[in-house]
C-alpha positions, -999 to +999 in steps of 0.1 A: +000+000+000+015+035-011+016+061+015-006+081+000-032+058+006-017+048+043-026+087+054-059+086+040-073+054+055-082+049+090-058+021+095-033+028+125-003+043+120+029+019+124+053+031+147+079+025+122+063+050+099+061+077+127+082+108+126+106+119+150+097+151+174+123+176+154+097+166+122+067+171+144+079+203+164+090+220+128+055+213+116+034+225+145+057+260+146+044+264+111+009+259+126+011+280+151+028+306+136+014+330+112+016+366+104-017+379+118+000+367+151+023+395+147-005+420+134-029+413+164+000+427+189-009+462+171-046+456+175-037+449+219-013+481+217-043+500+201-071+484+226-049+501+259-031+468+271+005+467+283+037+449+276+032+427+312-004+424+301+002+411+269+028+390+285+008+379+312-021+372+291-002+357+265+013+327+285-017+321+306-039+315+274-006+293+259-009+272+294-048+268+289-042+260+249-015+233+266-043+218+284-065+209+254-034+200+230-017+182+249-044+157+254-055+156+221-022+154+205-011+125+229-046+106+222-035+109+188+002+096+192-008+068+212-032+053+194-021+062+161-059+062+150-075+091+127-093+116+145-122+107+126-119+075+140-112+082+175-140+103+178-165+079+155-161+056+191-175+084+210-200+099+187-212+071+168-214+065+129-236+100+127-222+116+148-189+112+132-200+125+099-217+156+120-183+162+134-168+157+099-190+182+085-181+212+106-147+205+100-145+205+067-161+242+065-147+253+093-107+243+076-118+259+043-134+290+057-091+290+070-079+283+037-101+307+020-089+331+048-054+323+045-053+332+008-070+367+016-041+374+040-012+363+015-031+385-012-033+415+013+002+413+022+013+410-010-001+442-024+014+455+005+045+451-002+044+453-043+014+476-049+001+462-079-030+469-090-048+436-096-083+429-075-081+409-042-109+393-054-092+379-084-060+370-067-068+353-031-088+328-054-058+322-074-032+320-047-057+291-027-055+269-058-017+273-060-015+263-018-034+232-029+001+219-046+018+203-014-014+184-005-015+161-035+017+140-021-005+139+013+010+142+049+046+133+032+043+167+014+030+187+040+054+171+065+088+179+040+078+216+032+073+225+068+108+210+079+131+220+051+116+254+042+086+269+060+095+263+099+131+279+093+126+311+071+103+315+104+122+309+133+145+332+119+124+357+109+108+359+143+138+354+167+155+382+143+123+408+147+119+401+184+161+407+191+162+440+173+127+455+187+132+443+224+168+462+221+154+494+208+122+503+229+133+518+265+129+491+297+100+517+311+083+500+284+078+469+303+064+486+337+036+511+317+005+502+330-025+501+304-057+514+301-075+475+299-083+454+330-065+423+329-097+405+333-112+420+301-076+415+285-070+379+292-106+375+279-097+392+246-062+372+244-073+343+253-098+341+227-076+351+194-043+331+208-073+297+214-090+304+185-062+305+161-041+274+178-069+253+185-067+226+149-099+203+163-082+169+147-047+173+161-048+136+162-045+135+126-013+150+123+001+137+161-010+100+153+020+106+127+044+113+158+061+087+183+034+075+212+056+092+246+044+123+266+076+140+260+081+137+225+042+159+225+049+183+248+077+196+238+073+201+205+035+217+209+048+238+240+077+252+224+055+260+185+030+278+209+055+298+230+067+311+194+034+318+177+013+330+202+038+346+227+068+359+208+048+367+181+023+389+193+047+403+216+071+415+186+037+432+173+030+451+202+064+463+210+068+470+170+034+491+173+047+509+208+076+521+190+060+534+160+026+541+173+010+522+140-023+500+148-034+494+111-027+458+094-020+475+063+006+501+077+017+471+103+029+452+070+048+480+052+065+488+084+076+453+093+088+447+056+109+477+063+118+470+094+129+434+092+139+432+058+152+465+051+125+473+028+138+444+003+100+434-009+111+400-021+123+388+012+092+397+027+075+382+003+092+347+004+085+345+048+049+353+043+046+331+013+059+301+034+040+308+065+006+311+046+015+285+026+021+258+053-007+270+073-032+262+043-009+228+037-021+222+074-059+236+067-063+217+036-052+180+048-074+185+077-109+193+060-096+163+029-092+141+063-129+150+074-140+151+042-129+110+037-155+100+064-184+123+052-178+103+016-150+082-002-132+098-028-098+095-044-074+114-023-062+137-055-100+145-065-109+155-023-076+180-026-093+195-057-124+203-043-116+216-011-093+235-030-122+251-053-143+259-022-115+275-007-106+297-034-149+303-032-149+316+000-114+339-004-132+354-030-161+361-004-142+373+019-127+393+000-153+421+004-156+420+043-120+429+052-094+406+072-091+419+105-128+416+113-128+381+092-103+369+116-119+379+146-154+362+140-134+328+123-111+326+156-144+329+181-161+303+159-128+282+161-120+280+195-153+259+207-170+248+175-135+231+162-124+220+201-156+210+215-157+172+201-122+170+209-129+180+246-156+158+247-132+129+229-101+135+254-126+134+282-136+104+273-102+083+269-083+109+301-117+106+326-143+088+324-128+056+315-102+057+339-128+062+364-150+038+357-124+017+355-134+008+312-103-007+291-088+006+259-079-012+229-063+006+202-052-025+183-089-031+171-108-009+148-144-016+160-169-018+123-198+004+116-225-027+121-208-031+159-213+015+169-247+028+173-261+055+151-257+078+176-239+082+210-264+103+230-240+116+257-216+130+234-235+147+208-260+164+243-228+178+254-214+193+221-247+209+216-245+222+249-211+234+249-215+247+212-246+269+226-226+284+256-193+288+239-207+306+206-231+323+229-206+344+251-180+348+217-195+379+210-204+368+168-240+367+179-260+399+171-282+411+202-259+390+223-235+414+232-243+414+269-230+375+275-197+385+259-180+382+291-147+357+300-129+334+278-158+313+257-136+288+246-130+275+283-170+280+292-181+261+267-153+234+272-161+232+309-202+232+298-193+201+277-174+184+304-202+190+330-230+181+308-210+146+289-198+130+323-228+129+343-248+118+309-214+089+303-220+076+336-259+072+338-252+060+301-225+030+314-245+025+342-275+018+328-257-004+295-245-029+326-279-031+342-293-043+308-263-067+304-272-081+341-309-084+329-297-102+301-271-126+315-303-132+345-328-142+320-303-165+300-299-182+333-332-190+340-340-199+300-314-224+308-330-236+342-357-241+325-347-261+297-329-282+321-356-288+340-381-297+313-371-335+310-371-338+347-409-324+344-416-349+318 
């Protein structure tokens, strides 16, 4: 069997076929790490937070972004299962394909975001005159490339090409602002609470580093707890601290806090100007971020319905040039905003519900794990009730306090990802329990009636 066909199939992952954590670690830097990360830390300067706020905030939503990937990402190792198959066990055949669904619109409404950004940028930095509308479209179909050699693809041009242009991008932008602003910098205080600041970090840094099927890609990496979290806390401490942080410091300096103006001056700044330079990072950072988007949504797309893996790439790839050319008209900033509170619980909420399944309730109700065996559709109910009454419920409080919702303004308070995590959690376990409780009462039923059927055939001739 080709490899192409090994990625694409739910069959688990040999461990000989797994890559080693530099691999991994290179690839999830790339998805984590994106220029918008740097543009936000205008949009904090501009909103009245400080340096230690954005610090603070910064690494607290990192440690509660640790606490959903790490999980997820180890599930993944572990069992070196498919997401879509990991969570099919929990939500049942339906509810796998429900779960399937939203992430296949919710990856291409990425992609087709993505491209708008790269298109943006690009202008920036060349000032051509050709529509947005005409060339986000084009630039999605030309991020589709990488995909059609599968994970292998994806894997190579993260490692040899995307991760390093950014590591060294970053670590050179974050060494010459940090050098130049004065050290009262650090101790201004801002005009944001730090309640109403870690609620409006916490959301972008969740909502733009929360992937949904990190199993996919982590089934791919070696099954030990330290070869996951290192890699995952060290891509997140680049793209959603460091990043931001060079943003903020960059926009402190210069007192810009517009994307547009935040390009040109970081083109200047960190590349002296050179427009080619610039060009190539953000090339390679939108470009592995779609490679990412695009082999997630042809993943969820493969247990919605079968298709060859080539033809899947193609179509996702259409509908993510579609929706560029869509979003096109709204604007990015405010695109990114509404995609990122969207992200954060209606990508992470099955996986929440998936990792508390395999980390909680089956450790305490003492229910064994066998990833060795693929159970078959006939042998899985239509539909697990337990875990598709939490998602709902979790769905309905996280999307309900993001703040996307017109005329629900008033329950934008804390961090929505978390509330509608923890919603999920308090509404599945209960439901898992009464669920396994009640599936053993009906096995005792049964196993006491085959006794007495028995009884009674053995006492039959003795009647006679």
């Amino acid at each position: 069997m080709s490899e192409e066909n090994i990625i694409h199939s739910d069959d688990i992952i040999p461990v000989s076929q797994r890559r080693e954590p530099l691999t991994m670690g290179l690839l999830w830097i790339t998805m984590m790490t994106f220029f918008p990360g740097v543009l936000v830390g205008f949009t904090w300067f501009k909103e009245g937070l400080s340096f230690m706020q954005v610090l603070i905030c910064t690494l607290a939503a990192s440690l509660l972004m640790l606490a959903y990937a790490i999980p997820s990402c180890y599930l993944g190792a572990k069992s070196g299962r498919s997401y879509g198959c990991l969570i099919r066990n929990v939500f049942g055949r339906m509810g796998n394909r429900i779960v399937a669904l939203n992430l296949v619109w919710m990856f291409i409404a990425w992609y087709g975001l993505c491209s708008l950004f790269l298109a943006e940028n690009l202008e920036g930095l060349f000032h051509y005159n050709l529509p947005i509308l005409y060339v986000a479209p084009a630039l999605a179909f030309l991020m589709a490339f990488n995909n059609f050699w599968g994970f292998k693809g994806v894997a190579n041009f993260a490692r040899y090409f995307a991760a390093p242009l950014l590591i060294i991008w970053v670590g050179y932008t974050f060494y010459k602002t940090i050098g130049t602003v004065p050290s009262s910098v650090f101790f201004e205080s801002g005009t944001c609470t730090l309640p109403a600041a870690l609620a409006l970090v916490a959301n972008f840094v969740i909502g733009v580093a929360v992937w949904g099927n990190e199993a996919d890609y982590w089934r791919y990496g070696k099954p030990k707890m330290v070869s996951t979290l290192v890699p995952v806390g060290l891509a997140l401490l680049l793209g959603q601290v460091i990043f931001p942080i060079s943003g903020w410091l960059v926009a402190r300096m210069t007192g810009i806090t517009d994307y547009g103006a935040g390009t040109s001056f970081m083109n200047d700044y960190s590349f002296g100007g050179i427009a080619i330079l610039g060009a190539l990072v953000l090339c390679a950072s939108y470009f592995a971020a779609n490679d990412s988007n695009l082999y997630g949504s042809t993943n969820a797309l493969n247990h919605i319905v079968k298709l060859p893996h080539r033809v899947a790439v193609t179509i996702l790839a259409v509908l993510g040039a579609t929706v560029a050319a869509i979003l096109s008209g709204t604007g990015c900033a405010q695109s990114l905003e509404k995609v990122a509170s969207l992200n954060c619980v209606i990508m992470a909420m099955p996986t929440v519900i998936l990792t508390t399944e395999y980390f909680i309730v089956r450790p305490l109700l003492s229910i064994g794990t066998d990833f060795s065996r693929i159970p078959r559709d006939h042998e899985l109910p239509l539909v697990y009730r337990p875990a598709v009454a939490a998602l709902v419920a979790g769905c309905a409080v996280g999307v309900a306090t993001a703040g996307v919702i017109p005329g629900l303004e008033s329950l934008h308070v804390g961090v929505c990802s978390v509330q509608g995590w923890l919603t999920g959690m308090l509404v599945y376990i209960p439901c898992r329990y009464w669920q396994e409780r009640r599936e053993n009462q009906e096995k005792l039923d049964h196993r006491s009636l085959s006794q007495v059927a028995v009884q009674d055939e053995l006492a039959e001739p003795v009647a006679r």
